[in-house]
C-alpha positions in Angstrom: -32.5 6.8 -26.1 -33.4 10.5 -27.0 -30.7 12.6 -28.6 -30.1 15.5 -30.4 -30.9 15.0 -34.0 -26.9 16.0 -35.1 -26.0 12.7 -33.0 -27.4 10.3 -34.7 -23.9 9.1 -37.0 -22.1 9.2 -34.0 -25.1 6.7 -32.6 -25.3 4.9 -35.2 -21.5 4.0 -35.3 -21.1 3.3 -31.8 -24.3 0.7 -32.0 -23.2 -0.8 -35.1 -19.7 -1.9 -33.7 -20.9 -3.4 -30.9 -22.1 -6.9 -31.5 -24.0 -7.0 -28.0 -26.5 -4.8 -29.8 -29.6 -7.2 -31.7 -30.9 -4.4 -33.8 -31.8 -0.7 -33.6 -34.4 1.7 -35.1 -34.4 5.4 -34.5 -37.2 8.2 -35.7 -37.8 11.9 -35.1 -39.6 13.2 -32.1 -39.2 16.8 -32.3 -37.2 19.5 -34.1 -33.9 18.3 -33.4 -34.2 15.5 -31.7 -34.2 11.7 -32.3 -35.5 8.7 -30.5 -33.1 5.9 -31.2 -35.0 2.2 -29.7 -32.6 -0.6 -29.1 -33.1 -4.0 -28.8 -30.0 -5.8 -26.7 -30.0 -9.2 -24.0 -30.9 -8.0 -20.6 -27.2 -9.9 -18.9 -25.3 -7.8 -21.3 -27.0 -4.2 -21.6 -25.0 -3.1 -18.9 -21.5 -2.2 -20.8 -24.0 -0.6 -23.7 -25.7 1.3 -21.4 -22.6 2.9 -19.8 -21.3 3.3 -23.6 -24.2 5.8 -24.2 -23.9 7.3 -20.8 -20.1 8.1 -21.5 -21.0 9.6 -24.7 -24.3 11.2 -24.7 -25.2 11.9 -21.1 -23.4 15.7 -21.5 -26.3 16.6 -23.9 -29.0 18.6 -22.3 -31.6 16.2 -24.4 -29.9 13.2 -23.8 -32.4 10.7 -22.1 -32.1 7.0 -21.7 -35.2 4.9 -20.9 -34.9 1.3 -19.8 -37.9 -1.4 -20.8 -38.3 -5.2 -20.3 -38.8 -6.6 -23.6 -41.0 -10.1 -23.1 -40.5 -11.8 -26.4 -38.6 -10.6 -30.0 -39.6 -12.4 -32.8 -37.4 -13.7 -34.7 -35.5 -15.2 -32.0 -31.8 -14.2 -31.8 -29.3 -17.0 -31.7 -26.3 -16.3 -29.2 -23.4 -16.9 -30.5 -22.4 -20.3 -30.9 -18.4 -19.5 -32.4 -16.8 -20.4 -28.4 -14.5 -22.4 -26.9 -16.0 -24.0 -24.2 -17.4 -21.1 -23.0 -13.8 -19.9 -22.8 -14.2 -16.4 -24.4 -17.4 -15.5 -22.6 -15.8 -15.6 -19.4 -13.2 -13.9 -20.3 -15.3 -11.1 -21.1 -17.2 -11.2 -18.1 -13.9 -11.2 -16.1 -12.3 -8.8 -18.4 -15.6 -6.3 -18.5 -17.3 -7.3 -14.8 -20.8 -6.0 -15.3 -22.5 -8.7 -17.1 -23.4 -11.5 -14.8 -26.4 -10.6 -13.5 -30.0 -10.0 -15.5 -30.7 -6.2 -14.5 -28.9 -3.6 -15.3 -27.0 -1.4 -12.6 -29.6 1.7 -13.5 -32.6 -0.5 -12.8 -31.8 -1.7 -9.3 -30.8 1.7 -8.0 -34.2 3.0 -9.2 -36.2 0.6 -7.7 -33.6 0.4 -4.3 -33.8 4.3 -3.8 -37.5 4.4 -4.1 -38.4 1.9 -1.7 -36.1 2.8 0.6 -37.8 5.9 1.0 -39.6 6.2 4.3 -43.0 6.7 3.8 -46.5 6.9 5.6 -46.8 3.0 4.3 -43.7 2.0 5.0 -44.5 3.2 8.5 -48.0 1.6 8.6 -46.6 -1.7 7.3 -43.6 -2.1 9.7 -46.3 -1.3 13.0 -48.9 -3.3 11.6 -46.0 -6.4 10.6 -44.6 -5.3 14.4 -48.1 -6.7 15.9 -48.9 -9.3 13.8 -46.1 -10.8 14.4 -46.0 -10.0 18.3 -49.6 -11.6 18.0 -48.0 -14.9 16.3 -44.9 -15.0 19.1 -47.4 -15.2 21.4 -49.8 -17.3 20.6 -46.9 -20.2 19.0 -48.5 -19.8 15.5 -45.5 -20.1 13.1 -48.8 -19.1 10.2 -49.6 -16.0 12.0 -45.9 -15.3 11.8 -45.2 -16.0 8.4 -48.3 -13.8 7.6 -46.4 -10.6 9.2 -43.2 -11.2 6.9 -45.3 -10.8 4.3 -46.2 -7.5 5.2 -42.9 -6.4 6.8 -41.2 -4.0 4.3 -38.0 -4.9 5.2 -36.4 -6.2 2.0 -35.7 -3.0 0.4 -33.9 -0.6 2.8 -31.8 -3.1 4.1 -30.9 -3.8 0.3 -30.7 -0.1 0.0 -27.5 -0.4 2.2 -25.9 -2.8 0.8 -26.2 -1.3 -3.0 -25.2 1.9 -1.3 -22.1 0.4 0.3 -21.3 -1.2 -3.0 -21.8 2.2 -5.6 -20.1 4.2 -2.4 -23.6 5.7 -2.6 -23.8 8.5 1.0 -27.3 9.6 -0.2 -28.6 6.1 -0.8 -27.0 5.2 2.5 -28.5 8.3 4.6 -32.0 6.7 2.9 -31.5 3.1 3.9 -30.2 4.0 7.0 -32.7 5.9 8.2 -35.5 4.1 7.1 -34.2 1.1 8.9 -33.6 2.5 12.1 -37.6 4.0 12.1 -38.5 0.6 11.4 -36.0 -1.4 13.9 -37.4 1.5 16.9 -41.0 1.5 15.7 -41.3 -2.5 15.7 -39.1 -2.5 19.1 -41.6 -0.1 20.7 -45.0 -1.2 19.2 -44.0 -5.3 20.8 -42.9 -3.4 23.9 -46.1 -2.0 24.1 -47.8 -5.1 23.5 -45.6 -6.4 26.4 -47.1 -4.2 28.6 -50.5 -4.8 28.5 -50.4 -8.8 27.4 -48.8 -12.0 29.4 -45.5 -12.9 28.0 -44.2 -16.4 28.9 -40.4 -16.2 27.9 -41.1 -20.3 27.8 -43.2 -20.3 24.7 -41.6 -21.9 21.5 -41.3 -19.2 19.1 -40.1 -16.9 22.0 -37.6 -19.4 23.3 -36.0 -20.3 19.9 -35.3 -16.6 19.4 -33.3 -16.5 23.1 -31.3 -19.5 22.3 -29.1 -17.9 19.9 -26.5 -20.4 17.4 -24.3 -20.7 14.8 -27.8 -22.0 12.6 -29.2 -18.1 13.1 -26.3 -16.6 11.6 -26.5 -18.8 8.3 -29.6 -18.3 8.1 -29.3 -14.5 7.9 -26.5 -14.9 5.6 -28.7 -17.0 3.0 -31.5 -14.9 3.4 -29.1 -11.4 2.9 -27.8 -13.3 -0.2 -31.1 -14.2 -1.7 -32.4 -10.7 -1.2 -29.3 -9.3 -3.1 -29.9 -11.7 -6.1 -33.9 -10.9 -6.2 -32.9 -7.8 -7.4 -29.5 -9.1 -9.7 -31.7 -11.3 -11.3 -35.5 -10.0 -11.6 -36.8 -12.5 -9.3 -39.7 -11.6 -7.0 -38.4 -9.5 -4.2 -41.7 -10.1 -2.5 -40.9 -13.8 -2.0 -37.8 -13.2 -1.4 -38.6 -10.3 1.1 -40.5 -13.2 3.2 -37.2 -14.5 3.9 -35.2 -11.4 5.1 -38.3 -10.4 7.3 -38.3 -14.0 8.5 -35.0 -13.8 9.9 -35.4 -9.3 11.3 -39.0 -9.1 12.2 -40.3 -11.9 15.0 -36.3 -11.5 16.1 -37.2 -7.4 16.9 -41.0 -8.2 17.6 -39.7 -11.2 20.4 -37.4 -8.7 22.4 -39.9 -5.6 22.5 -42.4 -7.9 24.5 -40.4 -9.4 26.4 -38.4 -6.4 28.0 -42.1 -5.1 28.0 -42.9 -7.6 29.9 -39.8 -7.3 32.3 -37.9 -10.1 31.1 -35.0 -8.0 30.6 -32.2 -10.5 30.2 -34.5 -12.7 27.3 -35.5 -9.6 25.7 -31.5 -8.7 25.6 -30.7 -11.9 23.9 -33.3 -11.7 21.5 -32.0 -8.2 20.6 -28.6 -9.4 19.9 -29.7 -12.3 17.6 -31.5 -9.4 15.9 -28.3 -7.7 15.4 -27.1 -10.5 14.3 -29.4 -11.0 11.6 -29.2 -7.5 10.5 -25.4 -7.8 10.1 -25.5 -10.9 8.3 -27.7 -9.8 5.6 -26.2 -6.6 5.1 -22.9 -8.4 5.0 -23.9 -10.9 2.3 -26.2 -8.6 0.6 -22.6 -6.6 -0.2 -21.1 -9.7 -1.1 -23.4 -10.8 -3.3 -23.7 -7.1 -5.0 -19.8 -7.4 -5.6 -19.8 -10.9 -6.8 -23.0 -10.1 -9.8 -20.2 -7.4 -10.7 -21.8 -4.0 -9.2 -19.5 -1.0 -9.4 -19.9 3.2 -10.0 -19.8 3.9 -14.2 -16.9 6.0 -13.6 -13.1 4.6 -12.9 -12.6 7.4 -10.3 -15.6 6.9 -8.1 -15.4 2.8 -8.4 -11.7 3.2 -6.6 -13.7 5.1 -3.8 -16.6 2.8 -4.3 -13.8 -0.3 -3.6 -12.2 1.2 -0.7 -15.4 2.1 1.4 -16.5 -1.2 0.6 -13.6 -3.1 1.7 -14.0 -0.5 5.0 -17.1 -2.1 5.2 -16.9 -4.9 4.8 -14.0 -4.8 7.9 -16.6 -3.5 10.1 -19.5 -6.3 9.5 -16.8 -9.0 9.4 -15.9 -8.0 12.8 -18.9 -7.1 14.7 -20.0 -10.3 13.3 -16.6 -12.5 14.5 -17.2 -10.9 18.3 -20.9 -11.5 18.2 -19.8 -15.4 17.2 -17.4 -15.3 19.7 -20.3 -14.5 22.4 -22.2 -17.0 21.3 -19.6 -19.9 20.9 -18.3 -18.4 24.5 -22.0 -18.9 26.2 -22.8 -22.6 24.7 -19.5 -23.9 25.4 -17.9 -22.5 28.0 
C-alpha cells in the first residue's frame, strides 16, 4: 500500500489492531510517501482490504497493490484458542466476506478484463464455432471437447453474474455485450456451415442436443456453479471454462447447422436448450457469488447491489420455471 508519508501512525495503528494482519514492513519511496508491504491469509484479506480503502482511498497517493504470496517462512500458526470452530463462524456470518480465497478486488480485475470483447475473443468464439460444428458432425465427442477448450466463454458470462451481484451496470453492459457477439457470431458461423455441408438431424451429438431434459438443466447449473467458484477460490478457470463451454458451445454450434440446413424445428429445440444453459449458469453463477459472500464495499450501494439481485434473480428463476415447464409439458404430456 502507498501512502502519503504523514499516514503512516494512522497505518500503523489500524494494522496493529487487527489480528488478521501476520506482519507488516513499510519504507520510503519518494518525498512524502511511504510504501507500507503487508503480509495477511488470502480467505481473510478481504475485511483488511476494505479497512484501508475506507480510510486511505481519499488520498490522491493512496494506491493498493494485491500479490499472491507462495510460501512465508516462518509458518504462521492460525489460531488454535476456538470452540469448535464456533467463533470463526461467527465471524464469517457476522463479517460475510471471508469465505472464499480471492479477494473481491481481484476477481473484478480479472472479470472486467476478460470480458472485454476483443479481436481474440472474436477469433476464438468463430474458430471454437467451427470446430465444434466440425465435431457435431462428424459424432466425435474429442473434436468437441477440443473446441471448449478454445471457446472463451467462461469469463463474460462470469462477468454477468459478478455484475448482477456488485449491482455493477458497466460490468453488465461488458458481459452482456460480449456475450451476445459471441452467442450471434457462433449461431451464424454453424449456419453457415449448414449451408454448404450435409446435416443429418439423426447424428448422436446432434440428436442429444434436440432431446432436451431435466439432466441439461443440472448440468448447466453445476457447470455455472463451478465457474463462479474458479474464480472464489483461485482454481483454474481454464479447466473450469471447459465445462461452461461444454454445456453453451456445441448447444449454439448444433442449432446454427441445423436451421442452416433447413431443419428448422431441430435447430429451434437446440436453441432453447441453449437458452437453457445460459440461464442456468448465469443463475448459479449469482448464487454461488452470493453464497462465497460477494457484495459492493459500501453499505449504500450493497442495499442496491441486494435489490437488483433479488430482481434478478426473479427473472432467471422464472424464465427458467416456464422453460421446465416446456419441457416436462413435451416428454409427458
Amino acid at each position: 500500500m502507498i501512502i502519503p508519508a504523514e499516514r503512516w501512525e494512522k497505518a500503523c495503528e489500524l494494522l496493529e489492531e487487527d489480528d488478521k494482519v501476520f506482519e507488516f514492513w513499510y519504507e520510503e519511496i519518494a518525498e512524502k510517501k511511504i510504501v507500507i508491504k503487508i503480509l495477511v491469509d488470502a480467505e481473510k484479506s478481504q475485511t483488511v482490504i476494505d479497512k484501508l480503502k475506507d480510510n486511505f482511498s481519499k488520498y490522491d497517493t493512496f494506491r493498493l497493490l494485491l500479490f499472491h504470496v507462495e510460501a512465508s517462512l516462518p509458518v504462521e500458526d492460525e489460531e488454535e484458542e476456538k470452540t469448535e470452530g464456533e467463533e470463526e463462524k461467527e465471524e464469517k456470518k457476522e463479517e460475510g466476506k471471508e469465505t472464499r480465497g480471492v479477494s473481491r478486488e481481484e476477481i473484478y480485475t480479472e472479470v472486467k478484463d476478460q470480458s472485454d470483447l476483443t479481436r481474440v475473443y472474436v477469433l476464438l468464439t468463430a474458430l471454437s464455432a467451427i470446430v465444434a460444428s466440425i465435431g457435431v458432425l462428424r459424432d466425435d465427442v474429442a473434436v468437441i471437447i477440443g473446441a471448449m477448450v478454445i471457446a472463451p466463454m467462461l469469463a463474460p458470462n462470469m462477468g454477468l453474474s459478478l455484475a448482477t451481484t456488485l449491482a455493477d451496470s458497466d460490468l453488465a453492459r461488458r458481459a452482456v455485450k460480449t456475450t451476445t457477439v459471441g452467442v450471434v457470431l457462433s449461431f451464424l458461423v454453424s449456419a453457415a456451415l449448414g449451408l454448404i455441408l450435409t446435416v443429418n438431424p439423426e447424428t448422436p451429438q446432434i440428436a442429444t442436443r434436440t432431446d432436451i431434459g431435466l439432466l441439461q438443466v443440472v448440468l448447466a447449473l453445476a457447470a455455472g456453479s463451478a465457474g463462479a467458484l474458479a474464480y472464489t477460490k483461485a482454481l483454474s478457470s481454464a479447466v473450469i471454462g471447459v465445462m461452461v463451454s461444454l454445456a453453451l458451445v456445441p448447444a449454439i454450434a448444433t442449432s446454427g447447422l441445423l436451421v442452416g440446413s433447413a431443419h428448422f424445428t431441430k435447430g429451434f429445440q437446440a436453441l432453447i436448450l441453449f437458452f437453457i444453459n445460459l440461464i442456468c449458469i448465469n443463475l448459479s453463477g449469482v448464487l454461488t457469488f452470493i453464497t462465497q459472500g460477494f457484495e459492493p464495499s459500501s453499505w449504500w450501494e450493497a442495499g442496491k447491489a441486494r435489490r437488483l439481485t433479488k430482481k434478478a434473480l426473479i427473472i432467471w428463476f422464472t424464465l427458467l420455471a416456464i422453460l421446465i415447464a416446456g419441457i416436462i409439458y413435451t416428454q409427458y404430456f
